[in-house]
VOGU-3710 file (C-alpha; in Angstrom, 3 decimals, decimal comma):
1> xxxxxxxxxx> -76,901/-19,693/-28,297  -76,025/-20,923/-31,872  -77,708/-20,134/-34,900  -78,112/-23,171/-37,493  -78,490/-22,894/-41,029  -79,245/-26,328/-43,152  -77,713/-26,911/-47,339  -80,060/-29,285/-48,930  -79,337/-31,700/-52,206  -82,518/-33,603/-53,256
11> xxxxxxxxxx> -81,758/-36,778/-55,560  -84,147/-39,473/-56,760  -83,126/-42,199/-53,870  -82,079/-40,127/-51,402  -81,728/-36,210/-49,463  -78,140/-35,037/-48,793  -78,029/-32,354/-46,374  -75,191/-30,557/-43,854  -76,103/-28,112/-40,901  -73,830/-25,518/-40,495
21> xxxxxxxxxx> -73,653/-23,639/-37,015  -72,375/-20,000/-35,572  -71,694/-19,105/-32,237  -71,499/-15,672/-31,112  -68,149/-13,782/-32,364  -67,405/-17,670/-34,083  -67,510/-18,144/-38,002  -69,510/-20,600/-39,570  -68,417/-24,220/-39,451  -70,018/-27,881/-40,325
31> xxxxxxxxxx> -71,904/-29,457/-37,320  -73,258/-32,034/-38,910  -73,629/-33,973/-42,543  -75,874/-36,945/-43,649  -78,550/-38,154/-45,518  -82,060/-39,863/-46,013  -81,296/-42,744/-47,781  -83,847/-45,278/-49,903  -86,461/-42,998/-50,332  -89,757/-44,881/-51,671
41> xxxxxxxxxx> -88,025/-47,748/-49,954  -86,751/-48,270/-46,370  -85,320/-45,305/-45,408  -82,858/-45,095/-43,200  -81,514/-41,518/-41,931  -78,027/-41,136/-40,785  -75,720/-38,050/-39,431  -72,064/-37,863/-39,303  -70,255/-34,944/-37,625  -67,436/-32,543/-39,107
51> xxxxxxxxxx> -64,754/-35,265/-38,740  -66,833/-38,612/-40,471  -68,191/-39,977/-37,626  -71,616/-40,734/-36,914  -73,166/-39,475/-34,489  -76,842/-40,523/-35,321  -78,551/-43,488/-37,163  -82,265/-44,143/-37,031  -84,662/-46,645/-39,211  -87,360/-44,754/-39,933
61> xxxxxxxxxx> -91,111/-46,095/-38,739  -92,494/-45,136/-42,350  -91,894/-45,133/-46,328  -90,426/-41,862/-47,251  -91,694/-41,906/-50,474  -90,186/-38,395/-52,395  -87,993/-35,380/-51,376  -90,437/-33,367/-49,738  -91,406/-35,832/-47,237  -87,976/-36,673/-46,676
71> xxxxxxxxxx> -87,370/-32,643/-46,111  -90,293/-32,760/-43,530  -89,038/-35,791/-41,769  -85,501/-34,233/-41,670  -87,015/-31,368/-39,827  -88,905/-33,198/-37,493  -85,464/-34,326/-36,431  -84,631/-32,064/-33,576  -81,804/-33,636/-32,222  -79,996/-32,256/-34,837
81> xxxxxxxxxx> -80,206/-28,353/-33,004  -78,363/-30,011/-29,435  -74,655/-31,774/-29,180  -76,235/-33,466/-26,268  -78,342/-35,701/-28,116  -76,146/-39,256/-27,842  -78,766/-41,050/-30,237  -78,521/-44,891/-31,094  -80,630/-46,595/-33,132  -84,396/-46,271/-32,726
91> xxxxxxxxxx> -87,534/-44,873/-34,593  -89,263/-41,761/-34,552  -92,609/-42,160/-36,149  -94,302/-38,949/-37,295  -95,251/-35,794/-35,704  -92,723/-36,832/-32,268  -91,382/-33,422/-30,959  -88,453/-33,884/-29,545  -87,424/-30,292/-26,973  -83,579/-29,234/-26,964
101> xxxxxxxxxx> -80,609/-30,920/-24,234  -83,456/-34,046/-23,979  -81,287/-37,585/-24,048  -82,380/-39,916/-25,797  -81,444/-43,692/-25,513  -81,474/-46,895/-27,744  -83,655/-48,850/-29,023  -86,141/-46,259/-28,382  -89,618/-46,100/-30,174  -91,176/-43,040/-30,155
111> xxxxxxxxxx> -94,952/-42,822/-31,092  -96,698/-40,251/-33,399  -97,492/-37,032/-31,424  -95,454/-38,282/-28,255  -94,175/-34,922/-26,965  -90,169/-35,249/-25,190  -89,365/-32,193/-23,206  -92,061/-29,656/-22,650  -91,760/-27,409/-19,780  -93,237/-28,965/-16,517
121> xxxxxxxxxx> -96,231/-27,040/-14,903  -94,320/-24,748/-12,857  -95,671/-21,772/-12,085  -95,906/-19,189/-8,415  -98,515/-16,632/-7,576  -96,825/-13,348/-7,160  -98,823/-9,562/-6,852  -102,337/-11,649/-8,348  -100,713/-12,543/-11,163  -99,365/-16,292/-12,224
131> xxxxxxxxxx> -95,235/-16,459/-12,887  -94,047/-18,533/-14,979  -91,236/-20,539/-13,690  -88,027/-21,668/-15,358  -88,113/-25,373/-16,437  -84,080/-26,089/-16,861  -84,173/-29,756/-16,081  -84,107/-32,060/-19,339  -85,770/-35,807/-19,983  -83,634/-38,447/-19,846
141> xxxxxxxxxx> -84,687/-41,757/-21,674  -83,089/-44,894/-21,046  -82,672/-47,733/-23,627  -85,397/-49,607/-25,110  -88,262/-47,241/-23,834  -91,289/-47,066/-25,591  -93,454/-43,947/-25,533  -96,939/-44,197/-26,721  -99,024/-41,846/-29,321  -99,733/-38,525/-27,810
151> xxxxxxxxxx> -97,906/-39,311/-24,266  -96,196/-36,172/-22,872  -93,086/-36,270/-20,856  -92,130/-32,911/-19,106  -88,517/-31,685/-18,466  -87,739/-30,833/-14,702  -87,480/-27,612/-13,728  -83,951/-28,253/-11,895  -83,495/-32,102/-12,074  -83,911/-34,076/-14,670
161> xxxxxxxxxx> -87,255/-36,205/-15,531  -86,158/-39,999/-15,634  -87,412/-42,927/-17,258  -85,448/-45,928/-16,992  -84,234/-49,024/-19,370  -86,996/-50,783/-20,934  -90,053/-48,096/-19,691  -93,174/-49,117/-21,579  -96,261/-46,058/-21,749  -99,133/-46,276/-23,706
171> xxxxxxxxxx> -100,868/-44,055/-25,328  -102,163/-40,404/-24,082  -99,960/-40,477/-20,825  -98,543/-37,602/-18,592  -95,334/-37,245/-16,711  -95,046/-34,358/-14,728  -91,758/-32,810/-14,437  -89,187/-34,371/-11,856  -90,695/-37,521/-12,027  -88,620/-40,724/-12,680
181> xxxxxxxxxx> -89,774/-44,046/-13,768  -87,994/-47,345/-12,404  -86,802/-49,305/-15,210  -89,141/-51,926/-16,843  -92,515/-50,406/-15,040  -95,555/-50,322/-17,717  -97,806/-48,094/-17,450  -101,222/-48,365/-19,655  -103,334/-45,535/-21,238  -104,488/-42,343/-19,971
191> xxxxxxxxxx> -102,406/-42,631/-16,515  -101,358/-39,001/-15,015  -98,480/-38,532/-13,077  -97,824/-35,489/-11,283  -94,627/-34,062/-10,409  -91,561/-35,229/-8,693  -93,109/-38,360/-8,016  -90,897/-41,553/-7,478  -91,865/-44,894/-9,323  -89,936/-47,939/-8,873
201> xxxxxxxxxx> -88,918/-50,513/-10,895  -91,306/-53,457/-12,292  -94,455/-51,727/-11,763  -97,519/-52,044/-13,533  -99,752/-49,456/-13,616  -103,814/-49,596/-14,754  -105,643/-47,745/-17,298  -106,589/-43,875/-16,268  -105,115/-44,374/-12,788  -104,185/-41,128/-11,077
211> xxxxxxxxxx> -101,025/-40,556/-9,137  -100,149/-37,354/-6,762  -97,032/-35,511/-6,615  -94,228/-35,606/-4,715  -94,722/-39,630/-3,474  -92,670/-42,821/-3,629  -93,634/-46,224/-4,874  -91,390/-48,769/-4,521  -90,403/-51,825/-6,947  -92,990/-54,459/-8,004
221> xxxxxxxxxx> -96,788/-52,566/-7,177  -99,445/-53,043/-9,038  -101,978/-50,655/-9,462  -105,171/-51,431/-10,976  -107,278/-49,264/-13,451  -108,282/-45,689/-12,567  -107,554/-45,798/-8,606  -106,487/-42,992/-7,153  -103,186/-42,426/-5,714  -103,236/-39,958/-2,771
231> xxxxxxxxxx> -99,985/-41,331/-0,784  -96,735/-42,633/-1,276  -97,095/-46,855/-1,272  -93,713/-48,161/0,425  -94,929/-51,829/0,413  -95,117/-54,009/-2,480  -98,428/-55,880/-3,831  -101,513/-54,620/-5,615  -103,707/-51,720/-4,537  -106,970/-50,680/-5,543
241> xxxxxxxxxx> -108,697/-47,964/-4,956  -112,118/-48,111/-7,420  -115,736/-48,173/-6,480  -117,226/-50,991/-8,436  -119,963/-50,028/-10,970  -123,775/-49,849/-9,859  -126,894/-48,677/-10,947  -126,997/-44,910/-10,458  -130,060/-45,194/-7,953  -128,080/-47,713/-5,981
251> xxxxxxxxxx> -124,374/-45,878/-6,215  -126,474/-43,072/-4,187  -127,566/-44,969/-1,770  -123,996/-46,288/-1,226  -122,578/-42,576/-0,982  -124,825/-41,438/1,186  -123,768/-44,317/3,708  -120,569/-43,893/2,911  -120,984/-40,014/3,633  -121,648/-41,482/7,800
261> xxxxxxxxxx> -119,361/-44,163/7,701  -117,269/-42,419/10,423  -120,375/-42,023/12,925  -121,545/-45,512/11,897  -118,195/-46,690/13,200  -118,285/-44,549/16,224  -121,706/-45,795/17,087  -120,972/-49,669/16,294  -117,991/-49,108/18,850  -119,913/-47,850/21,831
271> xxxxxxxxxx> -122,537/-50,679/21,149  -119,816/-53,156/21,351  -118,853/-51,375/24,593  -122,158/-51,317/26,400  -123,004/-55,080/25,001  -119,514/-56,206/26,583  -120,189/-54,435/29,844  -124,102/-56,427/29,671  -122,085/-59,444/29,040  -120,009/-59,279/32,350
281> xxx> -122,668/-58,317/34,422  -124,248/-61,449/36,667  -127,454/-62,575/35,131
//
């Protein structure tokens, strides 16, 4: 592990800054320099490593309108603690936190409070007591992604968590850890995805639907608003799993015959039986 210290110059227009980093047994050298430029204006932030070259540019989603919320944007930029962070041009709005070795693409638009990187869910029962297991995977984000406000992407625990080119989430989403999204599937609010689940490419997903772990769905389904997804869907089209709204007196009656559906059936099939043996018998 490195340790990172950060040499700030505040002018009127703009914030000058260079991150200095140690390794263990290593003196300190420059590991990156830049600045917030056109504060009160368009700002645009940009990063250049020891030798001049950049190695990050972003367009900021907001007016940076003095120092201090130029410092506070600067350290919302995590990237800047990882060498594997190839970012291109895209735009961070405010209060994104981005976790370390995630790769980020271009074009990218993170929304405010979208979360990049958090450990999956992984944890084993061992002697009564829940273990936490290592998530080493990272998120990998392809170019011209958009995450939504408060959406969370997890990092796998030993592969990576995928989305493709031109992945569209709305708001308040979760991907599970191991997951990876086909490139240029859309996926609307509230949708939960649990781990290590497969989605293909040019799928549209519905509002609050919920999808089980460890399934495949291939290229071009369509799944409508909050149906649940128990099993992996290897055929293309549009499924739909939702009871249509009713008045609460009459969705009771319609669980309660759903409850018997299987003896229904059972009994509908031996009276087809005995009618077709009445029907061959001689009159």
């Amino acid at each position: 592990m490195a340790d990172y210290t950060m040499v700030l110059n505040a002018g009127s227009s703009s914030l000058k800054f260079c991150v200095y980093e140690k390794s263990a047994g290593k003196p300190w050298r420059l590991g990156a320099r830049g600045q917030i430029g056109g504060i009160g204006t368009a700002p645009v932030f940009t990063a250049k490593d020891e030798s001049g070259g950049v190695i990050a540019e972003q367009i900021l989603a907001s007016t940076v309108r003095d120092g201090r919320t130029a410092l506070e944007t600067l350290a919302n930029c995590l990237y800047l603690r990882s060498k594997n962070f190839p970012f291109g041009r895209l735009m961070i709005y405010a209060n994104v936190s981005i976790y370390h070795d995630c790769v980020i693409g271009e074009r990218v638009i993170l929304h405010s409070g979208a979360v990049i990187g958090a450990d999956g869910f992984g944890i084993a029962m061992e002697n009564g007591r829940w273990k936490k297991i290592p998530q080493i995977g990272r998120v990998v984000i392809g170019n011209d992604v958009e995450v939504g406000a408060n959406t969370t992407i997890d990092r796998g625990a030993l592969d990576d968590t995928v989305l493709e080119e031109g992945v569209k989430l709305d708001n308040q989403i979760q991907i599970g850890h191991n997951c990876r999204i086909g490139a240029h599937t859309a996926i609307a609010g509230c949708v939960g995805i649990a781990g290590s689940t497969r989605v293909g490419r040019y799928c549209r997903i519905g509002g609050s639907a919920m999808i089980g772990g460890h399934l495949e769905i291939v290229d071009n389904v369509e799944i409508s608003g909050a149906t649940s997804v128990p099993k992996s869907l290897l055929k293309a089209g549009t499924y739909t799993s939702l009871v249509p709204i009713s008045l609460h007196q009459d969705w009771l009656k319609n669980a309660s015959h759903i409850r018997h559906l299987d003896s229904l059936a059972t009994r509908v099939k031996e009276l087809e039986a005995r009618l077709a043996d009445l029907e061959r018998k001689p009159t």
